[in-house]
N, C-alpha and C positions, 0 to 999 in steps of 0.2 A: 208472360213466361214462355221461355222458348219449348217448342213441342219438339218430340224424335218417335224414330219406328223404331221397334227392340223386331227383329225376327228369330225365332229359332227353330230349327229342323232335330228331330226325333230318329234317329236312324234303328229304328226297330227290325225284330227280325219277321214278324209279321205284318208290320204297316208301317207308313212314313207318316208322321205328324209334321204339316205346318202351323205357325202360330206367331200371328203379328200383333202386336201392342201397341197403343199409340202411348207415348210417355209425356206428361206435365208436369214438373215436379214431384210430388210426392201421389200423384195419380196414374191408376196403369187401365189403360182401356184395350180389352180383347178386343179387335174389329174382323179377327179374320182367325178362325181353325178348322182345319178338312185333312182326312185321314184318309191314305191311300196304300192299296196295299203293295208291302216292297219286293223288292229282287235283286238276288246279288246277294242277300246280305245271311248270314247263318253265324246264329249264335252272338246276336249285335253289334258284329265286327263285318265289316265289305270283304268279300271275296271275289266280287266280279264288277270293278269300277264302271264298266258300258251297260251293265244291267241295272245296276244300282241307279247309275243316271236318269233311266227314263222317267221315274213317277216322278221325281223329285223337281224334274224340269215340270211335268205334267201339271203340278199343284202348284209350283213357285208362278206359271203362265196363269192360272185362275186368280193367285191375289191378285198379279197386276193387275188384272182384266177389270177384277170385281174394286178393287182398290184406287185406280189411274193413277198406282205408282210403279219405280221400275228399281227394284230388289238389286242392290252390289253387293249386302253384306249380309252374313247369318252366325249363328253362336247357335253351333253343334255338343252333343254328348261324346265322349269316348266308351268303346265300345268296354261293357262289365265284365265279361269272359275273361280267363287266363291274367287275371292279376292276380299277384302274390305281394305281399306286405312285408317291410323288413324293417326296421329301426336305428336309429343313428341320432348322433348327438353331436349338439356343436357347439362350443365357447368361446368368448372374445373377453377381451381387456379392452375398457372403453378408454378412447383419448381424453373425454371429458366426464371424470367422474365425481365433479361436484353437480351436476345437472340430473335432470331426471331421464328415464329409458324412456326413448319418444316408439311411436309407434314405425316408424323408417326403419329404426335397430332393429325390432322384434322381426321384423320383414326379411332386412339383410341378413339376419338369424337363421331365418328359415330357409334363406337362399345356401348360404352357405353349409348349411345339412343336409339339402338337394343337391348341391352342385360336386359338393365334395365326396358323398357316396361311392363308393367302388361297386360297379358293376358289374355282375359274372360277366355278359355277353353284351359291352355297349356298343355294338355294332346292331345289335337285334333285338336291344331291348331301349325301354326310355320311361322314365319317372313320370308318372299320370296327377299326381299331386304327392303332399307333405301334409300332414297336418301335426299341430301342437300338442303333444299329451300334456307336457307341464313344464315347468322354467324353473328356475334355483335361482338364488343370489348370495352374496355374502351373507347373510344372516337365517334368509328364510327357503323352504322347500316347499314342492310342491303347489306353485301358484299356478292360475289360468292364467291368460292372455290380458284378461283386463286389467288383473292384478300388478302384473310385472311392468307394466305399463304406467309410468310416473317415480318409481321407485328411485331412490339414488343410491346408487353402487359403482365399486368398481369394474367389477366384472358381472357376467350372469352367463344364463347356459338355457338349453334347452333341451329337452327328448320330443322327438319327431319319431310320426310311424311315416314310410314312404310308400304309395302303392306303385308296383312297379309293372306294366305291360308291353308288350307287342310293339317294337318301333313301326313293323310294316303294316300295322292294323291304323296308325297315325297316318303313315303316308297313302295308304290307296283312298282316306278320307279327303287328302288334299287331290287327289286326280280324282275323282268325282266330284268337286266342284273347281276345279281347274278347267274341267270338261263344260262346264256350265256357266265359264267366266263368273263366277261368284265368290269370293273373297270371305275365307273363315276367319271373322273377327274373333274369334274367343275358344275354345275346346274347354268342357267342364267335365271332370269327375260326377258322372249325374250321382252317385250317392249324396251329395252331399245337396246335390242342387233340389233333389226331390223331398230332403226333411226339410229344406225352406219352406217347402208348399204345403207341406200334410202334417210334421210335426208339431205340436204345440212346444214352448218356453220349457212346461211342467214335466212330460213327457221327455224329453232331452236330458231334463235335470235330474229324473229320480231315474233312467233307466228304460230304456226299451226298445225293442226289435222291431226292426223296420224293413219288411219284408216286402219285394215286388215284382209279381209276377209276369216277370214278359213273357213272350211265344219264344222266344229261343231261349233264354238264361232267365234264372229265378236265385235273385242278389238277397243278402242278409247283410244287414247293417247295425250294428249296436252300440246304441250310445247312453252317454255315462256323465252326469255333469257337463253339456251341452257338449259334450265332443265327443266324432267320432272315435269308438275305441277300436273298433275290428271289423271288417269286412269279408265277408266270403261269397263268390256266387258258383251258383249250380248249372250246369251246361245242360238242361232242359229245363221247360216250361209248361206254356198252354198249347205247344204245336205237337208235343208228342200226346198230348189228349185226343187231339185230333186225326193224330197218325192211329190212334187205337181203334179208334170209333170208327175209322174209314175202313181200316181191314177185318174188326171183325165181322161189320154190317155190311160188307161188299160194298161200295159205297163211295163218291168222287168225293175229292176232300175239298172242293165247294159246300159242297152237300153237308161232308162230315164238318165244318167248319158253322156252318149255319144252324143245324142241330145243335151245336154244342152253346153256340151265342143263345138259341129260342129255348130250348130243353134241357139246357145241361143245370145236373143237379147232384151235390153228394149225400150220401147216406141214402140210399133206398129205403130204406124202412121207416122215414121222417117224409116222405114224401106225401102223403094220407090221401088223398084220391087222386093228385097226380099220377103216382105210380100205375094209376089203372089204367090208363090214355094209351092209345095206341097210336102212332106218328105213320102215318101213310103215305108213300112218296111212288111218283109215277113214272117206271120203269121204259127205259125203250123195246125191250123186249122182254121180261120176262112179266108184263101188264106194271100191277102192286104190287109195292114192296112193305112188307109192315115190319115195322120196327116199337116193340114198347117200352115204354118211357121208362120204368123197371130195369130195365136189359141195360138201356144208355146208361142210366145213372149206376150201375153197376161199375162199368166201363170205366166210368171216368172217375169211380170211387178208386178201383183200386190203381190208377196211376197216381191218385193226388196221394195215395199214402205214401206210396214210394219217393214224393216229392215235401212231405209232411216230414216225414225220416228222416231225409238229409237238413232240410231247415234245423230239426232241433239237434242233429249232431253237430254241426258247427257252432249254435247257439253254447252246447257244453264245453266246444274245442275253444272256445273264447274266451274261458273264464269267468264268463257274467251271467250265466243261467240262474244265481239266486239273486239277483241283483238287478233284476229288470221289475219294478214294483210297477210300472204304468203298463207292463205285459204289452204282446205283439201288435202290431197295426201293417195291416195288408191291403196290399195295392197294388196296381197293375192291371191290366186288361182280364188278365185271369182272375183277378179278385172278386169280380162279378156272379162268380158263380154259388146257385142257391145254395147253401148249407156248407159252403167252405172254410165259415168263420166257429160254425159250432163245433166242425169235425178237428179243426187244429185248436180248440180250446177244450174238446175233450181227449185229445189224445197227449195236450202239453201240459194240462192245468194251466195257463197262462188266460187274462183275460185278453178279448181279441176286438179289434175295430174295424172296421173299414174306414182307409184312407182316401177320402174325397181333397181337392183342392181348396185349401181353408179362401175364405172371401176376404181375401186381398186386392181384389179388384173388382171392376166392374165386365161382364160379360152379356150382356144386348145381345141378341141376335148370333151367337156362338155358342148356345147350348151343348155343345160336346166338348166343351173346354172344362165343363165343371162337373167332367166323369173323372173314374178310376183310371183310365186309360191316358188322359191327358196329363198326369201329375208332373213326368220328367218336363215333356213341355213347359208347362208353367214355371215349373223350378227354374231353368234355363232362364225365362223370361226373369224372375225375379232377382237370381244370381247376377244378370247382364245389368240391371236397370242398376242394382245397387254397385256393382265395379264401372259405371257410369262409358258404360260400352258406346260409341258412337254410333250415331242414326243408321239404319239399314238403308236408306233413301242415299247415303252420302257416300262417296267416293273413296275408297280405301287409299289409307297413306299408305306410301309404298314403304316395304320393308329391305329394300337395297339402303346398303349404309353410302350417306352422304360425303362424298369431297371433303377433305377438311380444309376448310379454308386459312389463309394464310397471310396474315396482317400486312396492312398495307407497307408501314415501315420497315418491315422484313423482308419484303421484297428486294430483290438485287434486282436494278435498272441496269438491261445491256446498252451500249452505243449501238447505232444500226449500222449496220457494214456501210464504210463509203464508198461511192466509185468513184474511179478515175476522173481527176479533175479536170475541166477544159479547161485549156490556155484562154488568156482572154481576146488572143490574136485570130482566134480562131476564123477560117471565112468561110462563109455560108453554103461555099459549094461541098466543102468538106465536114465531115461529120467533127471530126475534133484539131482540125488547121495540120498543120504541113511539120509541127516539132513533135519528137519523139515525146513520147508519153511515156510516163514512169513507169516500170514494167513493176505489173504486180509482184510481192514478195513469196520468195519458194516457202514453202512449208519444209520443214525439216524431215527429210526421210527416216521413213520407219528402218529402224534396224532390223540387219538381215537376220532370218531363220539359221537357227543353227541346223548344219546338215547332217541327216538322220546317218548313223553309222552304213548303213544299207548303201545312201547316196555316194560318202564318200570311200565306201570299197568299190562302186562301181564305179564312179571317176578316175579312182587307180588303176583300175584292170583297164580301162576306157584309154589313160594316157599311157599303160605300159605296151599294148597294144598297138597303138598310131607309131610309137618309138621302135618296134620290130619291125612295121610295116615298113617303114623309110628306109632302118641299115637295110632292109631286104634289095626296094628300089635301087638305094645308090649301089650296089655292092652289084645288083645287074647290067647297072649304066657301065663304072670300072671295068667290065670286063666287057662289054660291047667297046669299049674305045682301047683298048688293050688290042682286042683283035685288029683293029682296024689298021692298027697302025703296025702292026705285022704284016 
């Protein structure tokens, strides 16, 4: 069975995850995941394409090294910030409606409620995905995707949510790896790529919030009989925790960064002899600095409420807040943190999980693949393997559209111009003998420009001119020979 490499890069706003796969069939093997941290990037969208580059070059030179292969291609996330969702609907009359609705229609269905959408600003904005709320037909409402799928109808229809984002948050993704000669095989809406990896079937089908916390944006995701229904993300994360903890504790946000990874904790008062520890860090000038563990988790309690608040107001702005019966699951880098799962399940009543990497594959020797942090990765990974994305190892088919070629028998055959015939008299001292040669034939001359009104006023004033100059002449001559002869 033929093998292939799935690569895909994580454009986070605090680290860049790579993550290579080797694929068999129906087998997915991690052989490579390393996490570095980004630049450039704020709010999971690129703002500065030569800063962004460096790590990403950094970690893609490690797999080859560590790998002895050499990366052309990768399948990237689009960045979660600043999408807004909107809805549209689209209908066909099918040619053939004694047959059944094959899977191709349902697709060209989808295309056609993406492509046809009116856009406020489509110079600056661009559709990030479509997905299917539900389909109609002659007879029946409200079917999924599997359903509508064999059906025989005339016609059918569909409602689509579209999420819509950022055209130039797309394009500085292409010069970052345009810069790196690297070739984006695929761009994923990671919502949907991360409940591949963390949601179960059940969980999909009865309801529930899928929340993940990155360093710059913290996304809500809610779904409803295996589809997503609603999306919202929130333009902070795990880096304004960090921003807190640096400036109240004076403090590098290295430093405030590593604290929060070793020590960070919510609810102070669930802490039980934690709370009592004092964290000791060694100053360059003013000696120790003590920081206790109490004061941190304070810190970082009351940013996460302020991040706990907006999660459940968009969970209400959705519509589905009684309606999530498998309750929240949370993940992301920030999800790690002690007592973040009790404090959002006592402040929602919602029951809560932590979202690890369900074992869908095998992971050897990449133990940080089957953390909270890695989920969009692997999603990627799994989203690519199943749209049967070509080998990372292989050579990108170019995306210039081809010459169309043009049947041989359609072709019009010219004769080749001939030249001048030699006589056969011809002698050898001469190039073509001593008789005149048939003079090639003139071309028919282009007719003349007609003359701009401008030209032929000045040609008149030009000839009424030369005609005064002359009576002038002779009418001098006249009378020089008049005299003379006096």
């Amino acid at each position: 069975m033929e093998e292939r490499y799935i690569a895909s890069v994580d454009l986070g706003s605090s680290k860049i995850a790579l993550t290579v796969a080797k694929v068999s069939g129906d087998d997915i093997q991690v052989i490579f995941y390393r996490e570095k941290p980004s630049q450039g990037i704020r709010n999971s969208a690129v703002f500065n394409p030569k800063k962004a580059a460096a790590p990403i070059r950094e970690v893609i030179s490690e797999a080859e090294n560590e790998l002895k292969i050499k990366i052309l291609q990768v399948v990237v996330g689009l960045p979660r910030c600043d999408v807004r969702q909107e809805v549209n609907c689209a209908k066909v009359t099918r040619s053939n409606p004694d047959e059944s609705i094959t899977a191709e229609e349902v697709e060209s269905l989808k295309s056609i409620a993406r492509d046809q959408y009116p856009l406020q600003d489509p110079e600056h904005e661009q559709i990030y995905g479509a997905i299917a709320q539900s389909y109609s037909e002659d007879e029946n409402f409200q079917l999924i995707e599997s359903d509508i799928i064999g059906v025989i109808s005339e016609t059918f229809e569909g409602n689509f949510k579209l999420f819509i984002g950022k055209r130039s948050a797309v394009k500085t993704i292409d010069n970052v790896f345009n810069d790196l000669e690297i070739a984006v095989s695929r761009k994923y809406f990671t919502p949907g790529a991360i409940a591949k990896a963390v949601l179960t079937e059940d969980e999909m089908e009865n309801g529930v919030a899928l929340v993940d916390f990155g360093g710059g944006v913290t996304s809500v995701s809610i779904y409803k009989g295996k589809i997503l229904r609603h999306y919202a993300s929130i333009p902070f994360g795990g880096k304004v925790i960090t921003s807190d903890i640096r400036s109240e504790c004076s403090i590098t946000e290295n430093m405030a960064e590593n604290l929060k990874m070793a020590f960070g904790a919510c609810q102070p008062d669930r802490l039980q002899t934690l709370g009592e520890k004092i964290i000791q860090i060694e100053g360059d000038v003013e000696g120790y600095k003590q920081i206790p563990v109490y004061f941190l988790s304070e810190i970082i309690t009351a940013r996460c409420h302020e991040i706990i608040d907006a999660i459940l107001y968009e969970i209400q702005e959705s519509g589905f807040a009684d309606s999530l019966r498998s309750g929240m699951v949370i993940t992301g880098g920030a999800a790690n943190m002690a007592n973040l799962a009790n404090m959002i399940k006592d402040l929602s009543g919602y029951t809560v999980r932590l979202g690890l990497p369900r074992p869908l594959f095998s992971a050897s020797g990449c133990p940080g693949v089957i953390e909270a942090s890695a989920t969009t990765s692997v999603g990627m990974l799994l989203s690519a393997k199943a749209d049967g994305v070509s080998s990372c190892i292989d050579a990108p088919v170019s995306e210039q559209p081809m010459e169309e070629e043009v049947p041989v028998e359609e072709v019009e055959t010219l004769p080749e111009p001939a030249g001048p015939a030699i006589p056969e008299n011809a002698s050898e001292g001469s190039l073509f003998g001593e008789e005149e040669l048939p003079k090639p034939e003139k071309k028919p001359a282009k007719p003349a420009k007609k003359p701009s009104r401008l030209m032929v006023r000045w040609a008149s004033i030009q000839r009424s001119f030369t005609k005064t100059l002359d009576n002038f002449y002779d009418k001098v001559n006249n009378d020089d020979n008049e005299t003379e002869e006096r």
